[in-house]
C-alpha positions as CSV (number, residue, x, y, z in Angstrom):
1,X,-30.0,40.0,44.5
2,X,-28.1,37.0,42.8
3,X,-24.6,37.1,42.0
4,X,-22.6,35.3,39.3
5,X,-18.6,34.6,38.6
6,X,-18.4,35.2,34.9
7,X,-15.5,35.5,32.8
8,X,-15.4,38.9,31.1
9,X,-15.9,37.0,27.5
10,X,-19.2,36.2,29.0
11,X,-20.5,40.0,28.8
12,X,-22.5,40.5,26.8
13,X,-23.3,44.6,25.5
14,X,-26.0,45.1,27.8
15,X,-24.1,44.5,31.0
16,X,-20.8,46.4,29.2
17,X,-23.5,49.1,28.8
18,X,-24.4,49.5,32.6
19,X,-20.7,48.7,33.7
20,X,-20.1,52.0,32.0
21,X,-22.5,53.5,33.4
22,X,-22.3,52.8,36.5
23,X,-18.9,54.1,36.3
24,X,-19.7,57.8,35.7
25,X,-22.6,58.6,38.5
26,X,-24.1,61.6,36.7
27,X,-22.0,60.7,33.6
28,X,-19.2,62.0,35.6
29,X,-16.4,58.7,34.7
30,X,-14.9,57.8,38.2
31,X,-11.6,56.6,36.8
32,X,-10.6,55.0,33.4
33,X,-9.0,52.0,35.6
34,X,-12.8,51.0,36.9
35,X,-13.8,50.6,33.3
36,X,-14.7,47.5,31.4
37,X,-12.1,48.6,28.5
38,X,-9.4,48.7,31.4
39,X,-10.6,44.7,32.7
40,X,-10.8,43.4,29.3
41,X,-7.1,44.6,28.2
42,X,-5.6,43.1,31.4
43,X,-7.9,39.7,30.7
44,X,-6.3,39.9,27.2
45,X,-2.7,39.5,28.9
46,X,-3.7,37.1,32.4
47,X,-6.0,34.3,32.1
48,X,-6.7,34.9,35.7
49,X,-9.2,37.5,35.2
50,X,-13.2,37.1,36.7
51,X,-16.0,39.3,37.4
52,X,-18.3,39.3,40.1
53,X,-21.5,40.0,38.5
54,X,-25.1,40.9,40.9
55,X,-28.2,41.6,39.2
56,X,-31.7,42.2,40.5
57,X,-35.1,42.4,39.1
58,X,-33.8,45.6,37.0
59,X,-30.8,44.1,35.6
60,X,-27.3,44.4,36.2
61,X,-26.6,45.9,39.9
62,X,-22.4,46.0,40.1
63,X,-19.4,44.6,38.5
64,X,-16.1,43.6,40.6
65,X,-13.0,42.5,38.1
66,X,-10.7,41.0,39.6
67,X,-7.9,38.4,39.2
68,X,-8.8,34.8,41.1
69,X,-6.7,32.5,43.1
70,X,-6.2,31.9,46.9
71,X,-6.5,35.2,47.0
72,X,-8.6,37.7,45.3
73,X,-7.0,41.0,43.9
74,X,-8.8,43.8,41.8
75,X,-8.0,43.8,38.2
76,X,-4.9,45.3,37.3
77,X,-3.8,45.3,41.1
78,X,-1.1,46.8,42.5
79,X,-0.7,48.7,39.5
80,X,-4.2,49.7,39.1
81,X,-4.5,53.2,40.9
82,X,-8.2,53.3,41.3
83,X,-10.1,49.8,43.0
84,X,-13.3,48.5,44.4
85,X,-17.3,47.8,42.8
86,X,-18.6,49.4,40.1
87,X,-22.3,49.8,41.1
88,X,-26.1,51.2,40.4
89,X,-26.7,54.2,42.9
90,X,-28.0,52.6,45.9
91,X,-26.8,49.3,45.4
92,X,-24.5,47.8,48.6
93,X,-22.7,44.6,47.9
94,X,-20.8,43.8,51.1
95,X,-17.4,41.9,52.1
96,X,-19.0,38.3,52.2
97,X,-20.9,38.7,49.2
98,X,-17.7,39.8,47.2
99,X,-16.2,36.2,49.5
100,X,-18.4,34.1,48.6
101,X,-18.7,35.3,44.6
102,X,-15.4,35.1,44.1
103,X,-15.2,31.5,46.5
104,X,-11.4,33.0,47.8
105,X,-10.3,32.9,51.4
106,X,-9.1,36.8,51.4
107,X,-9.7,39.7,49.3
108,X,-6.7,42.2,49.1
109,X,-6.8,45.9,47.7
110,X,-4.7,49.2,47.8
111,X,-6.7,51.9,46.0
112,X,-10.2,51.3,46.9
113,X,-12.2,54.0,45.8
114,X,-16.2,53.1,45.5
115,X,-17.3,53.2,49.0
116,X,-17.6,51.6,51.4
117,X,-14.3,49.7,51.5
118,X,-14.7,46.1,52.6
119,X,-13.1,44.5,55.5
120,X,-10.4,46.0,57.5
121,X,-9.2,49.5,56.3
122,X,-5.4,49.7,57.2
123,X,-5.0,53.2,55.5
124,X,-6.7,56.3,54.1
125,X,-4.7,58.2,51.2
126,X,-5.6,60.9,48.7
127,X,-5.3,60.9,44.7
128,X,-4.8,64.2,43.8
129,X,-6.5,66.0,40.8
130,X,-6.0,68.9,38.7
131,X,-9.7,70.6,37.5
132,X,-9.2,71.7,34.9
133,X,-12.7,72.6,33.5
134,X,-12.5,75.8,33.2
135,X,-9.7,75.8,31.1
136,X,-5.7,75.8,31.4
137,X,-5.5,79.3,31.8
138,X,-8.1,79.4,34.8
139,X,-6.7,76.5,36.4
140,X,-3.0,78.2,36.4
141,X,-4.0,81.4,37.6
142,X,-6.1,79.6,40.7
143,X,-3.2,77.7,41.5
144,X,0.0,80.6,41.0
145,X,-2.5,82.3,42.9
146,X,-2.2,80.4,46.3
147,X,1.9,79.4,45.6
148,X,3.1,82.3,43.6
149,X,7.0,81.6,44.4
150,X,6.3,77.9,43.4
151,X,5.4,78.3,39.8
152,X,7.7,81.4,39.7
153,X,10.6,78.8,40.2
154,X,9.0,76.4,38.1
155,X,9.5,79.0,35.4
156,X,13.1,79.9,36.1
157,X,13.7,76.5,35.9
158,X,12.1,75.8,32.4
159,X,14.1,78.9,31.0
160,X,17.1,78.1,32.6
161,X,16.8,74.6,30.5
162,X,16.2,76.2,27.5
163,X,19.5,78.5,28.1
164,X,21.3,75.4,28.2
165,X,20.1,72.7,26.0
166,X,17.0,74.4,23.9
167,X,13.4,75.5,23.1
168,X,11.5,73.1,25.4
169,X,9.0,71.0,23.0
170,X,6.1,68.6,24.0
171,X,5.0,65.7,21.7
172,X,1.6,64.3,21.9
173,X,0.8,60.7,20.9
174,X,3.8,58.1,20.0
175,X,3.3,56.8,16.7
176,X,6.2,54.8,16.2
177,X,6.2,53.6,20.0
178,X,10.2,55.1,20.3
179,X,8.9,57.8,22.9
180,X,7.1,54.5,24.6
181,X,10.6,52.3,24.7
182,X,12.4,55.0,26.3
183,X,10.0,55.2,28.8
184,X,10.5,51.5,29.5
185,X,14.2,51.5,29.6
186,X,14.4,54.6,32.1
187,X,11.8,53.0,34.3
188,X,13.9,49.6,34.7
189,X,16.6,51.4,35.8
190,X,15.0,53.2,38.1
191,X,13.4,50.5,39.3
192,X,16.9,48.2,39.7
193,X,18.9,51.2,40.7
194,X,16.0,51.5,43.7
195,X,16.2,47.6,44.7
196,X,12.3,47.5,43.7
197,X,10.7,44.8,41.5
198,X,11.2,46.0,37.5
199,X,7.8,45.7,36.6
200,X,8.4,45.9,32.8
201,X,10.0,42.5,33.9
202,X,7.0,41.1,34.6
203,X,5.4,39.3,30.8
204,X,1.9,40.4,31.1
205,X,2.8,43.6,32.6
206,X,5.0,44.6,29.2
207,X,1.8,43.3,27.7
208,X,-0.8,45.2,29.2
209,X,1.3,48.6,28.9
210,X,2.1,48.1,25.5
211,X,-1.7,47.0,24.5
212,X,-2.0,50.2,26.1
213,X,0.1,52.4,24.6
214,X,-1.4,51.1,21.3
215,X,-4.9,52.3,21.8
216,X,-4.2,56.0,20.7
217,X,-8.2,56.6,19.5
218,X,-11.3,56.2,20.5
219,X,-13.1,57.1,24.2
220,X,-10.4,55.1,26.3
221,X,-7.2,55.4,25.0
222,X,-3.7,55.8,26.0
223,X,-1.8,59.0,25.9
224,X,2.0,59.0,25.6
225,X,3.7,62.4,26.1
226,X,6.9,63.5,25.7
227,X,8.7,66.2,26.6
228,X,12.0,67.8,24.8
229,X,14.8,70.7,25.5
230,X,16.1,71.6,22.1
231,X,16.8,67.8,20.4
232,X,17.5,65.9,23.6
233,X,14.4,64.1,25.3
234,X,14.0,65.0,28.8
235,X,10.7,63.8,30.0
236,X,8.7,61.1,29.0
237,X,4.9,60.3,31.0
238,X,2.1,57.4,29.8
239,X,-1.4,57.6,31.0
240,X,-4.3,56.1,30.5
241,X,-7.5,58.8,28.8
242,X,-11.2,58.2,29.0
243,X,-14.3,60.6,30.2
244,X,-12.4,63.5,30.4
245,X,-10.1,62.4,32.8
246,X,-6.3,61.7,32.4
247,X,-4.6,59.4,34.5
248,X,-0.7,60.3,34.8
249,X,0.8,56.4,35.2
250,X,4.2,56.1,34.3
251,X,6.4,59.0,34.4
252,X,10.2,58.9,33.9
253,X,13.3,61.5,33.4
254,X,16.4,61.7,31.9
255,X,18.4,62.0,35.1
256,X,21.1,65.1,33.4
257,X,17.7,67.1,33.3
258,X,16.8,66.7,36.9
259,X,18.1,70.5,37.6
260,X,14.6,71.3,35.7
261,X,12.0,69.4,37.5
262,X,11.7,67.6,33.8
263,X,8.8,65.8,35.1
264,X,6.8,68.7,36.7
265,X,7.6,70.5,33.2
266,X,6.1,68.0,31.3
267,X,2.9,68.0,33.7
268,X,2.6,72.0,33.1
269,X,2.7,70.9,29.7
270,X,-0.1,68.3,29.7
271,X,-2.3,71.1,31.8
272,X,-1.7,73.8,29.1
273,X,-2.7,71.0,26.2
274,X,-6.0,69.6,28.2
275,X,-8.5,71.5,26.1
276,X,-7.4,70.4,22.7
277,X,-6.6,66.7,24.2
278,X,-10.4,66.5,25.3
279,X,-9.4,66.3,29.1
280,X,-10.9,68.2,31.9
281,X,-9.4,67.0,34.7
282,X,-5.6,65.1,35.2
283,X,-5.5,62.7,37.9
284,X,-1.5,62.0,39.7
285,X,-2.7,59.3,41.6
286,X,-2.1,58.2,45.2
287,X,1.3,59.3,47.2
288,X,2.7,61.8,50.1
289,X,5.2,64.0,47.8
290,X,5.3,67.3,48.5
291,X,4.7,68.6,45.0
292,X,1.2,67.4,44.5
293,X,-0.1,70.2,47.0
294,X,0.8,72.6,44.9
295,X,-1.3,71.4,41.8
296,X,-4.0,69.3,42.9
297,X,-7.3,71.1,43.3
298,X,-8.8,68.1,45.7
299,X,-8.4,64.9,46.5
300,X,-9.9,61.6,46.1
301,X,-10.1,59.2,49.3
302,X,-8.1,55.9,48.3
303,X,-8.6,53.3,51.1
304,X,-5.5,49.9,51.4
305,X,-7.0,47.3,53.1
306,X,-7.9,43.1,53.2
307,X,-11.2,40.9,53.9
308,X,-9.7,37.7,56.0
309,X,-11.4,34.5,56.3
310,X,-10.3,31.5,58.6
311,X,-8.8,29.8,55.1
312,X,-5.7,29.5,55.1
313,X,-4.5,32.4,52.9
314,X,-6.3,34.4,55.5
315,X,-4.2,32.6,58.2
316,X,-0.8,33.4,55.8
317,X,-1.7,36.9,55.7
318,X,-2.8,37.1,59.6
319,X,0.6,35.8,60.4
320,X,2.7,38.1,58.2
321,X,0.8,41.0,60.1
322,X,1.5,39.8,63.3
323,X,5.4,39.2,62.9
324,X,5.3,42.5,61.7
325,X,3.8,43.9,64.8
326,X,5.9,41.8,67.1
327,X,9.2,42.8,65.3
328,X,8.1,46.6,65.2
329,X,9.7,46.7,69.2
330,X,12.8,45.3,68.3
331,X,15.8,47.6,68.4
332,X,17.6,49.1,65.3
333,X,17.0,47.9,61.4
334,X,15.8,44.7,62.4
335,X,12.7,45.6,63.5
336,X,11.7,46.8,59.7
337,X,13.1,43.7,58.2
338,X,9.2,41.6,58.4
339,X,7.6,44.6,56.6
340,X,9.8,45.1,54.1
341,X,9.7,41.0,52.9
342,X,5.7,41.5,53.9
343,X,5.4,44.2,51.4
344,X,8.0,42.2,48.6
345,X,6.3,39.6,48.5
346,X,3.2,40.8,48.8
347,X,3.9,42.9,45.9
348,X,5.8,39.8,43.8
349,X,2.5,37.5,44.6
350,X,0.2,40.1,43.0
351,X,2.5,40.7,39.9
352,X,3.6,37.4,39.2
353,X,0.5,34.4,38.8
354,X,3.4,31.6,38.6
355,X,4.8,30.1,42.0
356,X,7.9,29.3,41.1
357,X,8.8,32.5,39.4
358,X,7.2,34.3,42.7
359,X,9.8,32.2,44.5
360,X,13.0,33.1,42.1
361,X,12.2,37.1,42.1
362,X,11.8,36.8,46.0
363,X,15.5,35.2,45.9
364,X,16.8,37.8,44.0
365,X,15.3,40.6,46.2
366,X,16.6,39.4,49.3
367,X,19.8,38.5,47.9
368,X,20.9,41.4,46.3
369,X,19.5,43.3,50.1
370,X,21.6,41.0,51.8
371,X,23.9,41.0,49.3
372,X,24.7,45.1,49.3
373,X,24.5,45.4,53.1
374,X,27.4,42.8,53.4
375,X,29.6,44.8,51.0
């Protein structure tokens, strides 16, 4: 096996061909985010973007995207919700190989899902998905069928909307982009009302999205849905489309709706459309809330986790772990505070290449924390 650090320009249709291949095992498509189409609009906005490349006797083996520097990051990462190797069936590329490809001192991830994960695995979580193969109709009597007084409130709720503001009204697709700009604009406020890094802050985030958003055709594509109660826009969701799969990314509400579970509306709505949207299965990603049980038919295994060397971004990210662990006894608040810069800055390094603005969005964090729990 020989392995190669190429930039993504450098592939050429044969080794775009078995990268998609490789990516739906039994022409089942793993994700839309382990795709070539997903790399290459994220290399079109970063100019940080490599792929490890092996290839044996037979041709291309596996495909690894992922942004370079000190330290190595799957493409698209944190945002990207599925991680890891895109590989021939039986191919194993292990944690030095991906080390030494790549020529970084540590290798961080968060939603590994090609197995095995490299390194140390810190934690397991599950992305949960909604078969839908059958059909809408199948799917929704399975699932009333096991949480009956669920989807009956879910009901009440959607006509005690329309009592009050409307007929409720889904629109597909977001030709003029103004269903798109209000997602945007309720996200960032989200986001700064939570104290959390405003992605669509971030220059080749807005990018990337919007590159996104623009790629309404074709066999990976984004899907913009939005949902209404009479005129007024309650719900608005982007995700990304490709094999059959739908990949919910970026939801957002208008708050003066939240009495209807806007966003679990708009979801019901996206189920009911799957057939004549080509998708036969909706995938809401990794988290613990309590509403997912209700839809998602399984799970898929996620893994967070790092590869370390004795480099010295391995020795930075050994150290951060280990205040963390020594602060964890202390008493009160202050035993959280080493985790929560851990996890800012960890967060602010993947999204932001630059040093200096790394430095200035870190500032702001901790200042406005500091900041509020002064007042």
């Amino acid at each position: 096996m020989r392995f190669f650090d190429l930039d993504i320009q450098q592939l050429g249709e044969r080794d775009l061909a078995a990268w998609r291949r490789f990516a739906a095992p039994g022409g089942r498509l793993i994700s839309p985010y382990l795709t070539p189409d997903f790399a290459k609009v994220i290399a079109s906005a970063r100019d940080d973007v490599r792929v490890a490349v092996a290839e044996d006797a037979d041709g291309p083996a596996a495909f690894f995207a992922y942004h370079a520097g000190s330290i190595a990051r799957p493409v698209g990462a944190p945002m990207s919700d599925y991680q890891g190797v895109v590989c021939r069936e039986g191919t194993q590329v292990s944690a030095s190989d991906l080390l030494n490809t790549t020529q970084t001192g540590a290798l961080v991830y968060e939603n590994w899902a090609t197995t095995p994960a490299p390194g140390r695995v810190r934690s397991i979580g599950g992305s949960c998905v909604l078969d839908l193969s059958e059909g809408s109709q199948a799917y929704f009597k399975r699932r009333r069928s096991l949480y009956r007084n669920y989807f009956r409130k879910m009901d009440q709720r959607a006509r005690k909307a329309e009592r009050e503001f409307g007929a409720r009204r889904v629109e597909f697709g977001d030709p003029l982009g103004a269903h798109f700009e209000t997602l945007k604009a309720w996200k960032s406020a989200q986001y700064r009302a939570s104290g959390l890094l405003d992605l669509f802050s971030i220059g080749w985030v807005d990018q990337a999205l919007e590159s996104f958003a623009a790629r309404r055709f074709g066999p990976f594509r984004g899907l913009t849905c939005a949902l209404y109660f009479g005129d007024r826009l309650a719900a608005v969701e982007f995700g990304l489309v490709a094999g059959g799969a739908y990949h919910s990314w970026f939801p957002a509400y208008d708050r003066q709706f939240a009495s209807a579970s806007p966003g679990l509306q708009l979801i019901h709505a996206i189920a009911e459309a799957a057939p004549r949207l080509g998708i036969d299965r909706i995938d809401l990603g990794k988290s613990e809330a309590d509403y997912k049980k209700y839809y998602a038919d399984y799970e898929v295994p996620l893994a967070q986790g790092r590869v370390l060397t004795g480099s010295l971004a391995g020795a930075r990210i050994a150290g951060w772990e280990l205040a963390e662990a020594v602060t964890r006894h202390l008493p009160g608040p202050a035993s959280q505070i080493p985790a929560r810069l851990r996890r800012r800055w960890a967060q602010t390094s993947a999204f932001e290449p630059r040093r200096a603005r790394r430095l200035a969005l870190m500032g702001a964090a901790v200042g406005a924390r500091f900041g509020s729990s002064r007042d």
